[in-house]
C-alpha positions, 0 to 999 in steps of 0.5 A: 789477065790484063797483059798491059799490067803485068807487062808494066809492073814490078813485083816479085813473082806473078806465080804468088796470084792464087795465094794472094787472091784467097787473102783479099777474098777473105779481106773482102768477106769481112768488109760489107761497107766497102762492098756496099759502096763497090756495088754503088760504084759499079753503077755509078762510074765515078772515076771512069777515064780517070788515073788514080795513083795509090801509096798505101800499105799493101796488103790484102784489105788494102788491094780490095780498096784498089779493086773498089777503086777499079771497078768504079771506073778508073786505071789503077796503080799502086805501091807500097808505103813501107818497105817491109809491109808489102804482100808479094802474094797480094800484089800478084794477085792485084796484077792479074786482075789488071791492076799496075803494081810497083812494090816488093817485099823488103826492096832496097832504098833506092828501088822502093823510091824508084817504085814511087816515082814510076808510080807518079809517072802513070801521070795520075788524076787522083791520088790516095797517099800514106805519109804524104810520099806520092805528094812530096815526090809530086812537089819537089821531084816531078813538078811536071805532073802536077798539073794534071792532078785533081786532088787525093786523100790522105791517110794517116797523121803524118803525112796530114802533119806534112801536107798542113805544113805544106799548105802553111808555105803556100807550096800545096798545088791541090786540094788533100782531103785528111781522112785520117781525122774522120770520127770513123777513121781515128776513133776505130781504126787509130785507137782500136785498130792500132791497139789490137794490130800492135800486139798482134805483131809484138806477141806473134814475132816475140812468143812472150808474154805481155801480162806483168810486164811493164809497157811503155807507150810514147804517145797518147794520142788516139793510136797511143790510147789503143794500144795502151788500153790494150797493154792493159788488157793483156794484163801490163803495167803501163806507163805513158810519155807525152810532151802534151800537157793534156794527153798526159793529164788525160793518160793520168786519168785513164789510170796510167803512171806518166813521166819522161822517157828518162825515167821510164827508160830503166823500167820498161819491159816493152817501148812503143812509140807512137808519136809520129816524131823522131829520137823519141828513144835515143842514145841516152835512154839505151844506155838506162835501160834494162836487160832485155828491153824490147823496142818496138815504133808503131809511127808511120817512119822509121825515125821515132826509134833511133837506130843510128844510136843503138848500132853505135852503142852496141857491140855486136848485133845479130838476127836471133829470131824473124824481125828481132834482132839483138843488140849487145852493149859492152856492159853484157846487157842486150836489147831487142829491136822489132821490125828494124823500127819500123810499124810493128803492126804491118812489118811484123804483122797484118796491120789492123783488122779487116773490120776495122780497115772496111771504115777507113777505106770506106772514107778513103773511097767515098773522099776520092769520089768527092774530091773528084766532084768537087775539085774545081771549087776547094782549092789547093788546101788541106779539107776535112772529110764532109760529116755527111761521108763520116756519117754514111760509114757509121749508118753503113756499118750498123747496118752491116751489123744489123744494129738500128738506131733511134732517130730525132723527131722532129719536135725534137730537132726543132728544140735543139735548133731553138734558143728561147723556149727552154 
């Protein structure tokens, strides 16, 4: 164990290490991308003398991304991105092979902040955000250290909705590259990752059936299409909400009923909301809704669910079963809130599947190494994934599924190149 890492870290119990450890070997066993570019950066050394500073949801697939980092040369240091979706096991086992951990299942507010301060304070060259966290502290809070950052990469929508905001004002001081809108992050891991984590937290903390009842899902975006497909799939009557004219003609053509939240309210059996915005169910919409409803977020903050107002409107409010708890409103009618509102898949699940994780944390290692190469040059801006990286993924995961292609000749290239002669 490095000694310099336990000594530093703060977690739950080092004693956890063994079990965490068979959770990342099985994590690592199912993702032969992210082993593929490991044993690259093994030889390779992209990031050696250098600090990465990472905020991801810390868990199993997650800590084998750390490792890869690691064993391309780097000093890591992680935390979690959500309170209530970090593996105390796991990070325990991320510590005694050397790697600094500040995250705890569950902290209080003020000690999960503080974890993503001290993470900050390792003083980073390069760092890997989820929500855009570790950049806003770095922008506002510690300034100090911004220098010393080359850039990172961004993992999901709405830390890219923060850091474009950011760079809208002319207040990002380095380059982000937005993994999350790579065609092999948001076309997998947004639309069949979601979909499939979702409901692997909803049926596995609920034990009910989804077949018949009938789903809401605020949001059609590509997280939104998963999980609405998947609805589908397990046999629900869906409907979709939407602000956007094009994904709720879209959601109409994919065969699904679209109205406001107003008149899904009394109907729905099941609420997801994966928007990325806040109040999108509120207090007017509870005082709708039906006896039992379930209320679930799937967006990265807690906000999109408003809580606030259901603790207000209730009149009594219990724990019935492991992250439900029951909301009773004066009329005799309860509703049932998974998770505290927060992302059912990673507080009341796993997240998504390991197979699916293997392409984006691909991406996610693959733009560190080009930020790293290329940061003098990109400027303090939001920068897509190169189509080259995104590519790469796709040729390593067919490969990894001993699936070929067939590949342009070049007549052929030459044809879709020209203009004249068609």
């Amino acid at each position: 164990m490095n000694s310099n890492a336990k000594e530093r870290s703060k977690i739950r119990d080092i004693a956890l290490a063994e079990e965490g450890r068979l959770k990342i070997e099985w994590a690592c066993a199912h993702m032969p991308v992210l082993s593929r570019i490991k044993e690259r950066f093994v030889i390779e050394q992209p990031f050696k003398g250098l600090k990465v500073a990472i905020s991801l949801h810390l868990e199993a697939k997650t800590a084998y991304l750390a490792k890869v980092i690691q064993a391309g040369g780097a000093q890591v240091t992680i935390t979690g991105s959500n309170p209530l979706s970090t593996q105390d096991d796991v990070c325990a086992a991320l510590v005694s092979d050397g790697i600094t951990v500040y995250a705890k299942y569950n902290p209080d507010p003020l000690e999960y902040k503080q974890m993503l301060i001290d993470t900050i304070e390792t003083e980073p060259d390069l760092i890997i955000d989820d929500g855009g966290d570790l950049v806003g502290i770095l922008h506002t809070e510690r300034r100090d250290l911004l220098g010393k950052v080359r850039g990172g990469a961004e993992e999901t929508t709405t830390g890219i909705w923060r850091l474009k905001a950011m760079e809208k004002e002319d207040r990002l001081e380095f380059p982000m590259i937005a993994v999350n809108d790579a065609f092999c992050k948001y076309l997998f891991d947004n639309r069949y990752g979601t979909g499939q984590s979702v409901w692997d937290g909803i049926n596995r903390t609920t034990n009910l059936v989804v077949a018949g009842k009938v789903v809401v899902v605020a949001g059609y975006g590509w997280c939104g299409k998963g999980v609405a497909m998947r609805a589908k799939g397990l046999g629900a009557k869906v409907v979709v909400t939407e602000t956007d004219s094009i994904k709720a003609v879209e959601a109409y053509m994919d065969g699904f009923e679209v109205m406001p939240m107003q008149a899904a309210a009394p109907i729905g059996d099941i609420f997801v909301t994966v928007t990325g915005n806040k109040d999108v169910i509120c207090g007017k919409h509870y005082f709708l809704m039906k006896d039992g409803a379930i209320l679930t977020n799937a967006g990265h903050f807690d906000v999109e669910v408003n809580v606030k107002d259901l603790e207000d409107i209730a009149v009594s409010q219990r724990t019935v079963r492991k992250n439900i708890e029951e909301y009773t409103f004066i009329d005799g009618r309860c509703v049932y809130l998974l998770a505290e509102g927060r992302l059912v898949n990673l507080a009341a699940g796993d997240g998504h599947p390991a197979e699916i994780m293997d392409m984006t944390f691909a991406l996610q290692a693959m733009s560190l190494k080009y930020v790293n190469e290329h940061y003098q040059s990109l400027g303090s801006k939001v920068i897509n994934v190169p189509f080259e990286l995104d590519e790469q993924v796709a040729l390593y995961k067919l490969d990894s599924l001993g699936i070929e292609i067939d590949r342009l000749t070049a007549e052929q290239q030459t044809y879709l190149a020209s203009w004249a002669e068609h």
